[in-house]
C-alpha positions in Angstrom: 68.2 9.9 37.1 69.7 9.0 33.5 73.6 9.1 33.2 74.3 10.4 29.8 77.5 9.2 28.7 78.6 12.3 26.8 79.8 15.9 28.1 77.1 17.4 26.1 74.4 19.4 27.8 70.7 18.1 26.6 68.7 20.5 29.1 67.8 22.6 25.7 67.1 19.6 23.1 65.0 17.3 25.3 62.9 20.1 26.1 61.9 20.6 23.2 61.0 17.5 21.9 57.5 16.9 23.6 56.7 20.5 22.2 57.6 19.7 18.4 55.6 16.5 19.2 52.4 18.4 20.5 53.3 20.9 18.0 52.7 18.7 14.8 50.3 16.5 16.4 47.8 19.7 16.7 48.6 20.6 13.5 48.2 17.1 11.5 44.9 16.7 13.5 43.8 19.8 12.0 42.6 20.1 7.7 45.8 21.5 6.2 45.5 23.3 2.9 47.2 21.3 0.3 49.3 24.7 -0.7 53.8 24.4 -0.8 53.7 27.1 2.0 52.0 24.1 4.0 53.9 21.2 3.0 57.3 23.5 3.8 56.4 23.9 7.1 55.2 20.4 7.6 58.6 19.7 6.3 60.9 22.1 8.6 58.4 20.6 11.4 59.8 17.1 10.4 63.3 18.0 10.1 63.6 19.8 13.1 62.3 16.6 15.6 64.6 14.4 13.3 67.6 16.8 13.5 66.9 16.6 17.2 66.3 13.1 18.1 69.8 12.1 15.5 71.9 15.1 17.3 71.3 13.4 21.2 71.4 9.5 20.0 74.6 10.6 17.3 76.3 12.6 20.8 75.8 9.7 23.0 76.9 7.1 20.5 79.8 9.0 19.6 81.2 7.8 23.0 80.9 4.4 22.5 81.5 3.9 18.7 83.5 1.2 19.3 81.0 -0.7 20.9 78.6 -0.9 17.6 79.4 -1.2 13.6 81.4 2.3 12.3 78.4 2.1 10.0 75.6 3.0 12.7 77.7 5.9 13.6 78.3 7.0 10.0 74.0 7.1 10.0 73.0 8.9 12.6 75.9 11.8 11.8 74.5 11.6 8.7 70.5 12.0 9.4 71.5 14.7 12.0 73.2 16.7 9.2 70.8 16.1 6.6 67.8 17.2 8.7 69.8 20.1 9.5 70.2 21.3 6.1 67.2 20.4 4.7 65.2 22.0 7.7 67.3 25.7 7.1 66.1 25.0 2.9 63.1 24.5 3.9 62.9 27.4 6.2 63.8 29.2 3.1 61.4 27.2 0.5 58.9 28.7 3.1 59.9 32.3 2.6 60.4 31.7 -0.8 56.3 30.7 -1.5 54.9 33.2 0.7 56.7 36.0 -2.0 55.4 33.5 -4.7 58.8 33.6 -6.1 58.2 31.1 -8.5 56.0 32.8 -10.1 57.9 36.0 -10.1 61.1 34.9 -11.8 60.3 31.4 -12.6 61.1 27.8 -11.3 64.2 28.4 -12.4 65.2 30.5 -9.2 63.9 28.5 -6.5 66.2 25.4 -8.5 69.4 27.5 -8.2 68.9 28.5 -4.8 68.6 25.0 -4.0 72.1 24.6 -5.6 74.1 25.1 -2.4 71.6 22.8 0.2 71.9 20.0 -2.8 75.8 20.5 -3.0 76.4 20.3 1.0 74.0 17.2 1.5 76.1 15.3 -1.1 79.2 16.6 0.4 77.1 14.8 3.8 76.6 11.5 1.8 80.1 11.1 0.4 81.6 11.5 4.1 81.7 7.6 4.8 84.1 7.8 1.4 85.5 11.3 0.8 86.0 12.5 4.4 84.7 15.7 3.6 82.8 16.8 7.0 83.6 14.5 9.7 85.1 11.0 10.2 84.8 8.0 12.4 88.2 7.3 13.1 88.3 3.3 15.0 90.9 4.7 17.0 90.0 8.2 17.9 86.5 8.6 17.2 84.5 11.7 15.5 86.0 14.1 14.6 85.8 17.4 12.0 86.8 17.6 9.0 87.7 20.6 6.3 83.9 20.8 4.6 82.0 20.7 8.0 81.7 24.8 8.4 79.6 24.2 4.9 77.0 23.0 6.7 77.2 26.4 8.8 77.2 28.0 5.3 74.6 26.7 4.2 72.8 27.7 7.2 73.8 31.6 6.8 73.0 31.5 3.1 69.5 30.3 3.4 68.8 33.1 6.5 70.2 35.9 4.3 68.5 34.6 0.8 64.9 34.7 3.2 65.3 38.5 4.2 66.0 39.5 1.2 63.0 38.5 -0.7 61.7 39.9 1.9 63.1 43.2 1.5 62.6 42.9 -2.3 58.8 41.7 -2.0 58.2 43.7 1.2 55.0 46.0 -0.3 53.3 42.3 -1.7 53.5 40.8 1.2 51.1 41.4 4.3 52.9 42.8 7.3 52.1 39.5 9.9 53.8 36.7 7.2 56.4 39.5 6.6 57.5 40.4 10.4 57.0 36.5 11.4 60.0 35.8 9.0 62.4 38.3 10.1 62.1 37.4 13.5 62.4 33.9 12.7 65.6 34.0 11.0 66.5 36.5 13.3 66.3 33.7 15.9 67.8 31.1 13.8 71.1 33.6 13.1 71.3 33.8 17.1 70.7 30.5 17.4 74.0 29.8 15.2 76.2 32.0 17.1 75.2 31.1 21.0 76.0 27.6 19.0 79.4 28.7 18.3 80.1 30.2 21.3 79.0 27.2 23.7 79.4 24.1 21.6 79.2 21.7 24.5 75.0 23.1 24.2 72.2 21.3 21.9 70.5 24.3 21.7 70.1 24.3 17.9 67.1 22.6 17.8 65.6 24.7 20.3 65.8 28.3 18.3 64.5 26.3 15.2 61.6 25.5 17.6 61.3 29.3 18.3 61.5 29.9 14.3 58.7 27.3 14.0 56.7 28.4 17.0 56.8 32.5 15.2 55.6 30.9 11.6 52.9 28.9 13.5 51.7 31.8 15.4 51.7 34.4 12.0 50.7 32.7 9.0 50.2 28.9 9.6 47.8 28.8 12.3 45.3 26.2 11.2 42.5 27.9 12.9 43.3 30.6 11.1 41.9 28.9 8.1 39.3 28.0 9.6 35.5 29.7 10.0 34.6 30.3 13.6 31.2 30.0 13.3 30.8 27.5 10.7 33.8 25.3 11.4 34.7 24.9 7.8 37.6 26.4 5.6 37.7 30.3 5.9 37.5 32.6 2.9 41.3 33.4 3.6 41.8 29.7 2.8 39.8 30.1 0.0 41.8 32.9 -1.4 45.3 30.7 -0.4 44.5 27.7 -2.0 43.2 29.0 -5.3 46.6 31.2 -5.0 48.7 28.4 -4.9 46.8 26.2 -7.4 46.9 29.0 -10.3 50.7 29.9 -9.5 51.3 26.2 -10.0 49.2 25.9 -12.5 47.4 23.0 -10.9 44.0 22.5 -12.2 41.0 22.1 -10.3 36.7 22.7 -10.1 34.7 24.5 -7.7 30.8 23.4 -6.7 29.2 26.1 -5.4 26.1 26.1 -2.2 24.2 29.2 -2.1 21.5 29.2 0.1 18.7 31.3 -1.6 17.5 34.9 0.5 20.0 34.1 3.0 19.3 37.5 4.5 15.5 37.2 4.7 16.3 33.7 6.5 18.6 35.0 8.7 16.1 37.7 9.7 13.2 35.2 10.3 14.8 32.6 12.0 18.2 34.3 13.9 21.5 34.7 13.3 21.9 31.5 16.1 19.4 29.4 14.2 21.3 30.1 10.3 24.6 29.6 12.1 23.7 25.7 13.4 21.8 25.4 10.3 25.3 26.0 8.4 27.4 24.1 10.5 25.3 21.5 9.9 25.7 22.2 6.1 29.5 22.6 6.5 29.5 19.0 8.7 27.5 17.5 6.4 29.2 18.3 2.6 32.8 17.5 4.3 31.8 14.2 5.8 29.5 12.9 2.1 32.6 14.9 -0.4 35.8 13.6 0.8 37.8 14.4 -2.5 36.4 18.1 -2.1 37.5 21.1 0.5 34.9 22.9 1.8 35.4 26.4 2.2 32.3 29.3 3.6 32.7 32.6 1.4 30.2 34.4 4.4 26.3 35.4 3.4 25.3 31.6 3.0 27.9 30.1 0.1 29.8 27.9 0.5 32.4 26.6 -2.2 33.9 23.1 -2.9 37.3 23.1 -4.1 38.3 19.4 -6.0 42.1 19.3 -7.3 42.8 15.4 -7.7 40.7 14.1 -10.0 37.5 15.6 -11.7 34.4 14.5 -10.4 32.6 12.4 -13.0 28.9 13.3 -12.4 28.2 16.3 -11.3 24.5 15.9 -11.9 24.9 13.1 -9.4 26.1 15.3 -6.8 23.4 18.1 -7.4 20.7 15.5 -7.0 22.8 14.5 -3.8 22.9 17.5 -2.3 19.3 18.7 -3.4 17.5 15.6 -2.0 19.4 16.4 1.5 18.6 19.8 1.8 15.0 19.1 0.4 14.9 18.2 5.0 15.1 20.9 7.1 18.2 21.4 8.7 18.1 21.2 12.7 20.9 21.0 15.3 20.4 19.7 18.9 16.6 19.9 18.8 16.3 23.6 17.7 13.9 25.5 15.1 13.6 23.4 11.9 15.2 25.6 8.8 14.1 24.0 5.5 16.7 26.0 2.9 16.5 26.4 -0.7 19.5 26.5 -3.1 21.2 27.5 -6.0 24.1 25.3 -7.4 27.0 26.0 -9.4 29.6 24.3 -11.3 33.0 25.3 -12.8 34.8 22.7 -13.8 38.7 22.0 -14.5 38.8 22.5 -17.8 37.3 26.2 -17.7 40.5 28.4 -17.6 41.6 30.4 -14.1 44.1 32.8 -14.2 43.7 34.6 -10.9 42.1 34.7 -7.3 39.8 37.2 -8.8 39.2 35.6 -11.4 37.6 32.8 -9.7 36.1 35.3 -7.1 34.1 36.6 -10.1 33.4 33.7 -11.6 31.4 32.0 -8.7 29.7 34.9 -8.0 27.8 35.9 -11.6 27.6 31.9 -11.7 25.4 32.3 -8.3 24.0 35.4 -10.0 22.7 33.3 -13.3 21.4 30.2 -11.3 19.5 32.3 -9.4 18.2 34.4 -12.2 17.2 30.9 -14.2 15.9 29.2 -11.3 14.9 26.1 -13.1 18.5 24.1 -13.6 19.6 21.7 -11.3 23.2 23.2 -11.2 24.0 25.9 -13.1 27.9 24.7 -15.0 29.8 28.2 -15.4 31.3 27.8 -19.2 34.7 29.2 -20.3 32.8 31.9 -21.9 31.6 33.1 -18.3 35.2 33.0 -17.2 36.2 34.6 -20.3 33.8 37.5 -19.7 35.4 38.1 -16.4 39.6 37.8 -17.6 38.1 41.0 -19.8 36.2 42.8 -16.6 39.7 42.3 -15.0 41.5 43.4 -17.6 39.6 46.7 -17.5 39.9 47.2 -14.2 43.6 47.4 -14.0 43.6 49.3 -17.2 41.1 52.2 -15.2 43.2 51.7 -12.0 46.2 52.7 -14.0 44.2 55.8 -15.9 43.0 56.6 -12.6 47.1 56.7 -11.0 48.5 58.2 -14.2 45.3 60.6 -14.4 45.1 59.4 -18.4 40.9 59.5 -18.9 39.9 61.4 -21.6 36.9 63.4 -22.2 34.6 63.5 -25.5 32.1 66.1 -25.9 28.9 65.5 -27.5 26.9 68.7 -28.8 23.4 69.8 -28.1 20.8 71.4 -30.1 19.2 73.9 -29.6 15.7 73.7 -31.2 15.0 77.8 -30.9 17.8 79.2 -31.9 18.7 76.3 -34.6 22.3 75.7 -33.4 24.5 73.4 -31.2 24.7 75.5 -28.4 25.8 73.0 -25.6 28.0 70.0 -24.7 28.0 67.0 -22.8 31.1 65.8 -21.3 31.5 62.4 -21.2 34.3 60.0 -19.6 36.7 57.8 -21.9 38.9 55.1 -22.0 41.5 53.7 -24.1 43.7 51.4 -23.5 46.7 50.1 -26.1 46.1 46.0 -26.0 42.6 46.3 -25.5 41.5 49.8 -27.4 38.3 51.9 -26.7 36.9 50.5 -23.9 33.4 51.6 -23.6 31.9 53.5 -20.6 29.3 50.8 -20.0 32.2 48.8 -19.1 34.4 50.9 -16.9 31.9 53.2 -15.1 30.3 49.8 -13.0 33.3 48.5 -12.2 34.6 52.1 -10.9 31.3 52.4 -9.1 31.8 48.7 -7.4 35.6 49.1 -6.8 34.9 52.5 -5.0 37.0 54.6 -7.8 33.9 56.6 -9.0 34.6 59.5 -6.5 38.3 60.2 -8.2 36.9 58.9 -11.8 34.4 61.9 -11.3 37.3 64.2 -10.1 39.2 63.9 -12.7 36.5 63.8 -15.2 35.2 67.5 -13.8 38.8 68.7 -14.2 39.5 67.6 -17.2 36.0 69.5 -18.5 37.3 72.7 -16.5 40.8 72.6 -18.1 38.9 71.9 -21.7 36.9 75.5 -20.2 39.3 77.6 -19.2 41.5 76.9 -22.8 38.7 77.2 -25.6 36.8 80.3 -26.1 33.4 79.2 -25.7 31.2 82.1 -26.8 33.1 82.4 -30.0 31.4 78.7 -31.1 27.9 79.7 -29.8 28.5 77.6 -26.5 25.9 78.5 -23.8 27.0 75.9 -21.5 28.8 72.5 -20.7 26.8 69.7 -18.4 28.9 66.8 -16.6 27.3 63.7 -14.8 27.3 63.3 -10.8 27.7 59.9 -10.0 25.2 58.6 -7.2 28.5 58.1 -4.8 29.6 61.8 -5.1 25.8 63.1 -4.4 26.3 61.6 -1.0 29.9 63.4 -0.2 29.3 65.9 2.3 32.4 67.4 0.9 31.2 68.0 -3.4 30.4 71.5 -3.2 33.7 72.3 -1.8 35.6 70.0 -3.7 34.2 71.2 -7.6 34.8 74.9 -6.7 38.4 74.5 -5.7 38.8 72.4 -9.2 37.2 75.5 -10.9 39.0 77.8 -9.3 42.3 75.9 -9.9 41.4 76.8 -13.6 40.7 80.1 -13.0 37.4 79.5 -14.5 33.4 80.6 -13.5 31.4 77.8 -12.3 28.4 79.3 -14.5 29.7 77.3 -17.7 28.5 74.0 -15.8 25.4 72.0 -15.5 25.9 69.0 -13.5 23.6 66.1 -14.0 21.9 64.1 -11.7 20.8 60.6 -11.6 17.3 59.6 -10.4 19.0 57.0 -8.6 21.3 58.8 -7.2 18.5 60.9 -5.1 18.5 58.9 -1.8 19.7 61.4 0.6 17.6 64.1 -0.4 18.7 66.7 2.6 22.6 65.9 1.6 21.9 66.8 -2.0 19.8 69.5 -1.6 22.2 71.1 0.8 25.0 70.2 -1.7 23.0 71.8 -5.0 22.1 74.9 -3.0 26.0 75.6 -2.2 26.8 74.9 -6.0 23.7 76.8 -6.9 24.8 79.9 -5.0 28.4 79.5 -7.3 26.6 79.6 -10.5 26.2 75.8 -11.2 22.6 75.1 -12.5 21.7 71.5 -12.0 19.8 68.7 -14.7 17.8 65.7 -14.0 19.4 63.1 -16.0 17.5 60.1 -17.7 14.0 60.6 -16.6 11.9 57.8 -17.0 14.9 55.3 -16.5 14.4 53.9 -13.7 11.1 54.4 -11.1 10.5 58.1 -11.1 9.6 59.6 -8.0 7.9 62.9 -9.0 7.0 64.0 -5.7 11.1 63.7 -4.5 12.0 65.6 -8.1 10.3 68.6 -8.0 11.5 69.0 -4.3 15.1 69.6 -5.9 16.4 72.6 -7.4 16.2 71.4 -11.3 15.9 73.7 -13.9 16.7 70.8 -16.9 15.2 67.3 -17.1 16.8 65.1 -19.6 14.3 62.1 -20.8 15.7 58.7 -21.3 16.6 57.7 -25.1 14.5 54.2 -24.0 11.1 56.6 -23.5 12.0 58.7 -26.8 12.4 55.0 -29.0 9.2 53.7 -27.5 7.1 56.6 -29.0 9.0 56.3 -32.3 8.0 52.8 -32.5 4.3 53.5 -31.9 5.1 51.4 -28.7 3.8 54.5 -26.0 2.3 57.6 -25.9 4.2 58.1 -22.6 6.4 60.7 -23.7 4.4 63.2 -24.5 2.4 63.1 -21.4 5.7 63.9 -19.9 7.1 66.7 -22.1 3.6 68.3 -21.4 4.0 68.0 -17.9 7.4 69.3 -17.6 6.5 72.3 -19.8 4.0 73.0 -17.3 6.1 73.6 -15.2 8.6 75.3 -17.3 11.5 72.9 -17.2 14.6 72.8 -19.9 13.7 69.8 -21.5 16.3 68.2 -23.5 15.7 64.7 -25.4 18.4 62.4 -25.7 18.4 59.2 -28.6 17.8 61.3 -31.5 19.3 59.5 -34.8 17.4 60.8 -38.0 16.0 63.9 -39.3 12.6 62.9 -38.7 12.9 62.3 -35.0 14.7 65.8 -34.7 12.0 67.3 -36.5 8.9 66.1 -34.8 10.6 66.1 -31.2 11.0 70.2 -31.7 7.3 69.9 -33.2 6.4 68.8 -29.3 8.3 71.5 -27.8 11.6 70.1 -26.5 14.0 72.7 -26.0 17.2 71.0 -26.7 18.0 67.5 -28.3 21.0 65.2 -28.7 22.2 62.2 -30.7 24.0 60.9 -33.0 21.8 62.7 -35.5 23.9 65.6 -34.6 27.3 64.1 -34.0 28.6 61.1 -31.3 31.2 62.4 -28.9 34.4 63.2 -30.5 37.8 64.4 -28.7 38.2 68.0 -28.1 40.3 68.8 -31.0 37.9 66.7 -33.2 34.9 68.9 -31.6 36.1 72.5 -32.1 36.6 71.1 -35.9 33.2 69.9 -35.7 31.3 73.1 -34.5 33.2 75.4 -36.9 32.1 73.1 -40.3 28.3 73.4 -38.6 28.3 76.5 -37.4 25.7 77.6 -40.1 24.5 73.7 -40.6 20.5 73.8 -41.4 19.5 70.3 -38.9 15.9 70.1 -39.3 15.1 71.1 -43.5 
């Protein structure tokens, strides 16, 4: 049995030497992003085995200094104390990128609060000179000296500076990397105090294995990062590693792999077939693109991340890849997948200022090279990314309308062909916004409809129209009635009917005003939205089929539905004005067959206006008459016009 020459009891530190070793081994054997929060906790990993090997062989020595030079001694106290403030630092660098606090307030603040670990290791390196936290006395020994609690100092300042970025940053940072650091430096504070209270015990190192052993199990998992299935880089990695590269402003290029009809592939030859097929892939572009990570975004892309140096020939690489995958892909003797692909390319010089922006980027890139379909890679330009910093900008432009319910609604008049006067009004969603002014609804209402926000953009939108109701006098300006579009998403709420009367009735106002209009495309479950039109019927709401002849027009599925208005697309209306179809009267025929509303949309110029009422529309609407204006701006509007002679 070894005979330790020391008092001190190593039961705590030697056990947890083999685990740190395991610890890192599995970790370094695994792909590590290249991100700080990695090379932090690569670095407390370090630390902590060096603090722990220098604390027993510093202890032991100790004993017999006399036996060696003062100047071995003087070392090994040294390293031991060094690790030890390094590793609580780096404890806290690690807190300190998970908040992204650089970014936040700057490089500045992560400097500073390195002030006091930089002040106490060179109070550790002057020692053999200044005496400040021990001394090696050739009489005596070790002993303490005045500056050693700043080591302990250190220690606290480092554990209180982590929870409270925490505490600041709590509601940007997800609840497993939040809790896994306030339990770790919760352990390290015990840790400190069972030190204090037994100092004869190494058990230091063993609650900073604790510490480590929380972090690993939370957030630095390398399997985390890693796809299941595929057994490449994880989307999650994806998303960390761009992170880390835009707050550090670290340039870098993705290559894109998108195998084409993934779906339809998947369905032919198995979800067990495409998932050796794409491990194969995965296996295949890490082993031939060493300089590149290799990440799986899910549905058959995968991405190549490059931040050292750009890759000189990209063509070279698409001809690479192409003349592999022009072989069928195969693993362990199973069904033969030959997979087409689209490539993509953004390089480092193309701008990225966000996760999302890059997100984006790849994915209309994708969407382009497979809508060209004859380019070898398809190389996303800083126009593309460009396009996309706006898309974002507008999004958190209508996410803030949308919080601080600040949409607006314009109203665009309708004319009525039989009585000769604007007798209706469209209501039509707005946005303004003060960096990046009107921002036009062909921009916001897709991205409200693809970020899920359409059901609350059409809330507000209807209430805004009710309140506009209940505080003009509509009968006074000739106003027979207002219409406001449906959106596809709230057609299939089971909840609209009840939803729009407690609006109205909120503004003490009938429902009879209203005409909602409805999409063709938004007719897909027609027992939902018939149930849903016969409740709002029954209030008073009367109901119009919006731009007919848009998209494919199902006839058969129209007339099924309560309509008593059809609105014709402005595309239909054009085309006959340009001699290009006779389709549109066929279909005004038709619909005054069956004794529809008809209202034409599109109109511009007198001579359209005229020979539109000529065919027997009932209502019409364009700019002819007047583009949407503001409410206050309207009621102007229709006063000036009331008597207005539109068609002679």
């Amino acid at each position: 049995m070894w005979t330790w020459l020391s008092d001190y009891n190593y039961d705590f530190a030697l056990a947890t030497i083999p685990i740190q070793v395991i610890l890192m081994i599995v970790y370094i054997m695994r792909q590590q992003l290249p991100t700080r929060q990695s090379r932090s906790f690569m670095l407390v990993m370090v630390m902590n085995i060096i603090m722990t090997v220098m604390d027993i062989i510093s202890c032991e020595l100790n004993e017999v200094w006399q036996e060696y030079p003062i100047s071995l001694s003087y070392a090994l106290n040294i390293a031991y104390f060094l690790a030890f403030i390094i590793r609580g630092w780096g404890l806290f660098d690690y807190a300190a990128s998970v908040v992204d606090a650089a970014s936040r307030w700057g490089r500045k603040f992560t400097l500073i609060l390195a002030l006091p670990a930089l002040f106490v290791c060179g109070l550790i390196l002057s020692t053999p000179w200044a005496g400040t936290i021990f001394t090696m006395d050739p009489v005596t020994g070790y002993h303490n000296l005045g500056w050693y609690n700043s080591i302990y100092f250190s220690t606290w300042f480092y554990i209180i500076a982590s929870v409270l970025l925490m505490l600041v940053c709590r509601k940007d940072v997800v609840f497993k990397a939040k809790t896994g650091i306030y339990i770790c430096n919760v352990i390290l504070a015990v840790g400190i105090i069972y030190r204090h209270a037994f100092m004869h015990v190494l058990v230091t190192s063993y609650f900073s294995l604790l510490a480590i052993l929380i972090i690993y199990l939370t957030t630095q998992n390398p399997d985390s990062f890693r796809d299941r299935v595929v057994d490449v880089l994880n989307k999650a990695a994806f998303t960390e590693m761009v992170m880390d590269f835009v707050l550090h402003k670290r340039q870098f290029s993705c290559f894109g792999v998108s195998i084409k009809n993934y779906s339809a592939y998947k369905t032919v030859y198995g979800s067990e077939t495409m998932y050796k097929s794409l491990r194969e892939i995965g296996l295949w572009l890490t082993h031939e693109f060493r300089s590149f990570y290799v990440f799986y975004l899910g549905n058959g892309q995968m991405v190549m991340l490059n931040h050292d140096a750009e890759y000189n020939n990209i063509q070279d690489l698409a001809i690479k890849i192409q003349e592999r995958f022009h072989y069928a892909w195969s693993e362990n003797g199973g069904a033969q997948v030959p997979l087409p692909i689209n490539l993509v390319f953004i390089s480092k010089g193309v701008p990225k200022n966000s996760v999302r922006s890059v997100e984006l980027g790849l994915e209309q890139a994708f969407v382009e090279a497979e809508r060209r379909d004859n380019t070898m890679v398809y190389m996303a330009d800083e126009a593309l990314l460009t396009k996309l910093k706006r898309q974002e900008q507008v999004r958190l432009q209508l996410r803030k309308a949308l919080r601080d319910k600040s949409l607006e609604i314009h109203l665009q008049p309708l004319y009525n062909v039989h009585t000769g006067k604007l007798t209706a009004l469209e209501a039509l969603a707005r946005l303004r916004d003060e960096q990046l002014g009107f921002i036009p609804p062909a921009e916001f209402i897709p991205l409200a409809e693809t970020e899920g926000e359409i059901m609350e953009l059409g809330r507000q939108i209807f209430a805004k129209t009710c309140q506009f109701v209940s505080e003009t006098d509509l009968d006074s300006l000739g106003i027979e009635f207002l219409t406001v579009n449906l959106s596809p998403a709230q057609c299939m709420n089971y909840s609209l009917g009840d939803e729009l009367e407690r609006i109205a009735m909120q503004h003490r106002i009938s429902m009879d005003k209203i005409r909602l209009e409805v999409t063709e495309s938004a007719i897909g479950d027609m027992d939902s939205l018939l149930e849903q039109m016969r409740r709002l019927k029954n209030c008073g709401v009367g109901f119009l089929l919006d731009d007919f002849g848009a998209g494919s027009s199902n006839l058969v599925r129209v007339m099924n539905l309560p309509f008593a208005m059809v609105k014709i697309d402005m595309q239909l209306v054009w085309s006959y004005f340009r001699s290009a179809s006779n389709m549109l009267l066929h279909i005004v025929r038709m619909f005054q067959e069956d004794k529809m509303t008809i209202i034409i949309e599109g109109v511009e110029d007198k001579h359209m206006a005229q020979q539109l009422a000529k065919m027997g529309c009932d209502y019409e609407q364009g700019y002819y008459f007047s583009r949407p204006l503001p409410p206050d701006e309207l009621l102007v509007f229709l006063q000036e016009h009331r008597d207005y002679d539109w068609l002679t």
